[in-house]
N, C-alpha and C positions, 0 to 999 in steps of 0.2 A: 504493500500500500504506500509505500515513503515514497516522496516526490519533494526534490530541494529544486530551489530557483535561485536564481541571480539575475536584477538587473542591472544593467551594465552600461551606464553612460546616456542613461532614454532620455531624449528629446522629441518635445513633439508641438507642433506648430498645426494651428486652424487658420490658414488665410495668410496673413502679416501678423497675426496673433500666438505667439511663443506660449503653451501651459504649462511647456514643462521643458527644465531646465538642466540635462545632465546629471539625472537621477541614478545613482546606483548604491545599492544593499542587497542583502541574500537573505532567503528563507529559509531556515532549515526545516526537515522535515518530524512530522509529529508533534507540531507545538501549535497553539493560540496564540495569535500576533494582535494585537488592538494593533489597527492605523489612524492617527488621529491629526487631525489639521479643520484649518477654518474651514468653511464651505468656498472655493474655488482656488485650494490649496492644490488641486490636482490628484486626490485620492483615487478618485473615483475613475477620473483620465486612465493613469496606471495601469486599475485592473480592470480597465476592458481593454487597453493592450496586448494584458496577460491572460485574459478569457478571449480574446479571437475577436473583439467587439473593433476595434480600432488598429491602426498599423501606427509605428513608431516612424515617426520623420529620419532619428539617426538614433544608434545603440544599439544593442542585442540584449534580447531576454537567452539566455540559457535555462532550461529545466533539464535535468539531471545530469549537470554538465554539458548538455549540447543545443548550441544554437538554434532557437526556434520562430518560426516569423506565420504566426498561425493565418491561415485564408479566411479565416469565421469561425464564430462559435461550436460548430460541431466540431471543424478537425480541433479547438480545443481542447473541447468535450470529449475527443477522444483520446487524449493524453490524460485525462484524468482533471481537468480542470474545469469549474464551473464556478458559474456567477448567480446569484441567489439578486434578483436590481432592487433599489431601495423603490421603484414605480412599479407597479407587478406587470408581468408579463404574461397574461393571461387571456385565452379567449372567451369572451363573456357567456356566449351563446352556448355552448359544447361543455361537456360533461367533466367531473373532476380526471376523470378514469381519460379522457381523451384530450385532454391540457397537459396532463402528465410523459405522453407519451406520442405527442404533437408531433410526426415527422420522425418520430423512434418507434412506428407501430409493429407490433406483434404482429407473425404471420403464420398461417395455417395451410400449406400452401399455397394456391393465388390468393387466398382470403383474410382480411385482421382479423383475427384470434380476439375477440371482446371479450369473453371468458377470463383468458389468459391476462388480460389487461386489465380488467377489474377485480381478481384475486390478487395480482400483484401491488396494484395501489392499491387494494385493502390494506395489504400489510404495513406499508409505507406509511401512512395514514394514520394505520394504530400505532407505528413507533415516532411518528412526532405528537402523539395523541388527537387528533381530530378525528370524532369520532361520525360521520357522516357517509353515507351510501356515495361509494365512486360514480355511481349513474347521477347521481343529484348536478344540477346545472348549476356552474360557478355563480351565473348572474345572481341565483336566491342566497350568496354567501354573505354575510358581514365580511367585514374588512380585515379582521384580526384569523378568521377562516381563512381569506385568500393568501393571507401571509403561508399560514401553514402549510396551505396546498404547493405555493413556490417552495416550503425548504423540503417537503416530499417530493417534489418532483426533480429536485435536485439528486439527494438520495440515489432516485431511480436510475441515476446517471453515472453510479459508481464511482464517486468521486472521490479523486484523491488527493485534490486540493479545493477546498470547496473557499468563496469567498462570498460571504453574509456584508451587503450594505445596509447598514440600518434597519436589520432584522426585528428591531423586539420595540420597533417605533408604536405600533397599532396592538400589539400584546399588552394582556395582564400580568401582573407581578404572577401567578400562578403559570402561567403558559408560559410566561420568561421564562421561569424556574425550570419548567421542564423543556424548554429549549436546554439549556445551558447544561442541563443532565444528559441529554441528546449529544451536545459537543463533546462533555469530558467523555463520553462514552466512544463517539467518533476520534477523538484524539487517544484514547488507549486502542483503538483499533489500526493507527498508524497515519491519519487520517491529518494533513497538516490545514487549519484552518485564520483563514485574513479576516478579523473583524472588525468593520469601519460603524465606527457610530459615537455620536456626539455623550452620548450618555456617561461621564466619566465613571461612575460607581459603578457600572457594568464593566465595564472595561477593568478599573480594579478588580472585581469579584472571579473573572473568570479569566485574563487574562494571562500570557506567561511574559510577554514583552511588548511591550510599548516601541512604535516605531513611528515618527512626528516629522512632519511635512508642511512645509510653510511656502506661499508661493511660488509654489511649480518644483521646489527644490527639498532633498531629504535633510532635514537640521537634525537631530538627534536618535536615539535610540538607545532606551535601556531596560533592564529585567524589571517589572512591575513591581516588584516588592521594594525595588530600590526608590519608587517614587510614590508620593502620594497629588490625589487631587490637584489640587493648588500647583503644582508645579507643571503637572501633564498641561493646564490651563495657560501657566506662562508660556511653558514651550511653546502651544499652539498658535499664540498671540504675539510671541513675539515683544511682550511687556508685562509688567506685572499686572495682574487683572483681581480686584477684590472689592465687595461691595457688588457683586450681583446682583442685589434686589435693590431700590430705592426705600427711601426710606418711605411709611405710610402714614398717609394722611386721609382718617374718614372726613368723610360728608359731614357738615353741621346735621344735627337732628331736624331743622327744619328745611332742609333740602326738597325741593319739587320731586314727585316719584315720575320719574321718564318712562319706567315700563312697568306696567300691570298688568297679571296675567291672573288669570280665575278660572279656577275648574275647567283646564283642560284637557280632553280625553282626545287620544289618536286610538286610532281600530291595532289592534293587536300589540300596541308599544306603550302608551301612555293612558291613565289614569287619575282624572281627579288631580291634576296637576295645577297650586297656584301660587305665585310668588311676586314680589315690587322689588325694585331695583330705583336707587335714588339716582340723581344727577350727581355726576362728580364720584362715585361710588364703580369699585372694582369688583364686580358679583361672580366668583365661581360658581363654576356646577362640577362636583365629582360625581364617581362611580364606576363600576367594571362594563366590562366591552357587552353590548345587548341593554343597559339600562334605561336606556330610550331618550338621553339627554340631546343629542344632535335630532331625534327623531319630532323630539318635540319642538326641536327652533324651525327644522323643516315646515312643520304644523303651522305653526306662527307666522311663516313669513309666503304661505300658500305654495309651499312646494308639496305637501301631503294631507290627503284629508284628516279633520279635524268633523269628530260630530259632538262635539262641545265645549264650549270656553266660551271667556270673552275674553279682549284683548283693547286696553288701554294705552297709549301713548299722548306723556304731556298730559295727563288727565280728558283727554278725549276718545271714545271708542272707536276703533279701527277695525275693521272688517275687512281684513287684509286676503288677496286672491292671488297675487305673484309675487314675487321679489320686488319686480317694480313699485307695483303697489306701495310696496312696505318701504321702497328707498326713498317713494316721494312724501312720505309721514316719518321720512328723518330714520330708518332702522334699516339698517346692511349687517347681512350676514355671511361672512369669511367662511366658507365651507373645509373641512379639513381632505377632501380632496383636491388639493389646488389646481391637478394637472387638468381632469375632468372636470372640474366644477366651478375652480377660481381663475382661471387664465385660459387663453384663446392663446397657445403654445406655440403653433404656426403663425400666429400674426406678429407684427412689431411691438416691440417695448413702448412706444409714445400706442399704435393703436388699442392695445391693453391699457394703457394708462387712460386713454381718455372716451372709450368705449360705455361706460354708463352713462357718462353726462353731454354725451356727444350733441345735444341741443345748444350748449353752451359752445360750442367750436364752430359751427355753422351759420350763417349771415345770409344769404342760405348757401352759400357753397364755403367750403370744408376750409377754416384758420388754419393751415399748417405750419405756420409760423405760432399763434399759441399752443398748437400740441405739443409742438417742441421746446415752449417754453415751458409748458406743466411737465414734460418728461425730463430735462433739465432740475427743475424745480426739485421733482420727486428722487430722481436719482440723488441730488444732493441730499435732503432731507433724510433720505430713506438708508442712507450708504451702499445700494446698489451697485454693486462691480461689475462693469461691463467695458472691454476693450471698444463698443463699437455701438454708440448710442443708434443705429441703423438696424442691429440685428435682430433676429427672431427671439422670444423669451424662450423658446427649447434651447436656445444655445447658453443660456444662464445656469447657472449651479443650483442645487436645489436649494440653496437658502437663500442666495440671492433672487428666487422666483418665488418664494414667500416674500421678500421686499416687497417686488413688484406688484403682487396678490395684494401686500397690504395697503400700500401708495392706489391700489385703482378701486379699493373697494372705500377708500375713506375721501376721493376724490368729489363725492356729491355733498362731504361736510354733513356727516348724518350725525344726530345725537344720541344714539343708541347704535353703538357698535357692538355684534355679537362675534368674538373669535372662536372657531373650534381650530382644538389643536397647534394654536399658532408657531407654535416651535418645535413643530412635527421635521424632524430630520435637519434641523437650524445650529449650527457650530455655536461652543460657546460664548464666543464673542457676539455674533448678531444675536443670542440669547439673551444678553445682556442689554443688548441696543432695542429692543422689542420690549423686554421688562419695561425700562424708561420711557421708552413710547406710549406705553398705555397708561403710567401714570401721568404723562402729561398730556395727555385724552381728559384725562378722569380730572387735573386742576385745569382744565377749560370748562371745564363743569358739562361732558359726557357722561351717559354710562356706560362703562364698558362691559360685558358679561362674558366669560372665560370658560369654556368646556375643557378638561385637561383630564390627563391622564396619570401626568406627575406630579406627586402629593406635593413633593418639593415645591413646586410650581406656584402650588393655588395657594400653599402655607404665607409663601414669601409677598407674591403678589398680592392677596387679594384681602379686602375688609371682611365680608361674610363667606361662605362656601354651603350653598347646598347641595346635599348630598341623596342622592336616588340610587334606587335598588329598584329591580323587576317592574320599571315605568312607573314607581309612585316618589314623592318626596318623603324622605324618612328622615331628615331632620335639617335646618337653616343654623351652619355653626358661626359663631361671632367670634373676635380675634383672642380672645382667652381663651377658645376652645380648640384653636387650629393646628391641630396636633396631627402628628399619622396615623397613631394609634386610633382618635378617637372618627377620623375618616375611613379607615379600613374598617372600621367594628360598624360603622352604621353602613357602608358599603355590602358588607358581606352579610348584616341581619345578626351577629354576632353583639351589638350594643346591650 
């Protein structure tokens, strides 16, 4: 199973555009690598060089001592090397059992062996634990499902260097866990794995070595034990970074309630759901994967039927039918899939930026001189890295494409801003620049309201945090209460 690498001098240019600078280290084999760098540090660049995704401008990758220049991801694939992508790679339509096995089908003579391919992704399946029928259609999966389906179908692929991009983004601390018992198991089996992800406590907990990438170039590496936190942080940044959260400032008691929500019910997700969010106020929402938190903002802002609530903004009732609806009574909501749901991927940076309020650019023909000054504008604001304010937002890093998400969804100036996930796959540093952002939302006197996933998160950030289980509200905690323990215990029904 052991597969060592070495890269050796990688260079790799998009256009006039250099990402990566004369990269070289070695992997050896049988170990956990944490790779960590800002979001357009070039991680990500790297290992689709090394998974067959991308061709290296100048350098050699070596795997097992011999020079390799892969044609695409199968002949990868077939050296033992696979890429698990932080955006899934999945066909919606088609079955778990036939995602899995996409262009690697089983054959029965002239015929696919479907049999043979849904006893086998059972198995696979049961050993990342998801426990779901391979005929079931990806499309009916949550999000933290399709996760699992990509590290199974990785699995399938016999891999012997498998590389997890921000794997445990959309997982529960329980499904973490047993990922992460899935690795050690996979790394006693000889199985050498690369794991890119912002989360540095993960990275401590399973890691064997830390390997840190700063602007296109490798700066450090050392045995995790030898480092904690706060340093892996410096490395990353390139300065010393402390003070993560801002400091917090509630709302005066008599603050204006900006959103009112009463007895909300969605068909099969939500129940009797009712809460107020003040002006100037940072309102988390916890809970584990399925709790109906995103399902209920859907509800809210007319993206999924609702057969009960009302729904108050600014102390008036809103009867909200789209998004739009809800954008022109001041309330935008940041969906935590950005690529499907926050951003138009294929279009320009200025046309994602100025696509909701494109009223405002038209005279009636198209300002392109002010588009380009709001995507100016936003880029500086927003710290957006982009060699080429012209390009497409696919060509942006993924946390510089949450920037972007966030600059076009706060472009109509709403007062109730709803983030889900905002620093879903977001490097430390813009994690930071995102924290501060929403509290200087919230002293403009917004609400902001926070669906997270990381306790860390909602603790630091936010004045209240309510918390849902199986679509009901099970308790609203206040800042004496905001504890992990006491969010996991009313999460799990254990309070």
């Amino acid at each position: 199973m052991s597969l060592a690498v070495r890269f050796d001098d990688i260079r790799k240019d998009f256009g006039p555009v250099r990402v990566l600078h004369g990269v070289s280290f070695d992997i050896a084999p049988g170990r956990i690598y944490g790779l960590l760098g800002e979001n357009g540090a070039g991680k990500s660049t790297l290992m689709k060089i090394l998974a067959g995704y991308e061709m290296a401008t100048e350098g050699t990758v070596l795997v097992d001592g011999h020079a390799r220049r892969f044609a695409g991801s199968r002949d990868a694939e077939a050296a033992g090397i696979v890429l698990i992508h932080q955006e899934f790679n999945l066909a919606e339509h088609l079955t778990i059992a036939q995602n899995m096995y996409l262009g690697h089908e089983k054959r029965k003579g002239l015929f696919v062996d479907n049999t043979a391919m849904r006893n086998e992704a059972k198995r696979y399946l049961e050993q990342v634990g998801l426990h779901k029928h391979p005929d079931t259609k990806v499309r009916d999966l949550i999000v933290a499902e399709k996760q699992m389906v990509e590290i199974a179908k990785a699995l399938s692929r016999r891999a012997r260097l498998l590389i997890m991009d921000e794997p445990t983004a959309t997982l529960t601390p329980s499904e973490t866990e047993r990922l992460f018992a899935l690795m050690t198991k996979l790394k006693a089996d000889g199985v050498t794995i690369v794991y890119i992800s912002h989360k540095l406590d993960e990275v401590e907990h399973i890691t064997d070595e830390v390997i840190v990438m700063r602007d296109g170039r490798f700066v450090a590496r050392s045995e995790t034990a030898l480092l904690g936190r706060q340093q892996m942080a410096n490395l990353m940044v390139g300065r010393e970074l402390s003070d993560m959260f801002p400091a917090k400032k509630p709302p005066p008691d008599d603050a204006p309630i900006a959103l009112k929500v009463e007895k909300l019910s969605v068909p099969d997700w939500v129940d009797d759901l009712s809460f107020a969010v003040r002006a100037g106020e940072v309102f988390g929402f916890a809970g584990l994967v399925g709790a109906g938190r995103t399902e209920a903002f859907e509800a809210i802002i007319g993206l999924r039927r609702r057969t009960a609530g009302t729904i108050e903004i600014a102390g008036r009732k809103a009867d909200l039918h789209s998004p739009r609806d809800a954008m022109r009574r001041g309330l935008t909501y940041l969906s935590e899939d950005r690529k499907g749901k926050g951003l138009h991927v294929n279009l320009s940076l200025q046309d994602n930026v100025t696509l909701m309020t494109l009223e405002h650019f038209a005279h009636p023909l198209l300002d392109l001189k002010a588009g380009r000054d709001a995507l100016t504008q936003a880029v500086r604001e927003f710290g957006i890295r982009t060699g080429n304010l012209s390009s497409r937002a696919r060509m942006l890093s993924g946390g510089n494409q949450q920037k972007l998400a966030l600059a076009k969804f706060l472009q109509p100036n709403p007062d109730v801003i709803v983030l889900d996930e905002p620093t879903r796959g977001v490097d430390i540093g813009a994690k930071r620049d995102i924290y501060f952002l929403i509290h200087r939302l919230a002293a403009e006197g917004r609400a902001v309201i926070v669906i997270s996933s990381e306790l860390i998160e909602l603790i630091g950030l936010c004045h209240r945090v309510a918390v849902m289980r199986a679509g009901r509200l099970q308790a609203t905690l206040g800042l004496d209460h905001l504890t992990e323990e006491e969010l996991i215990a009313h999460a799990t029904g254990t309070h």
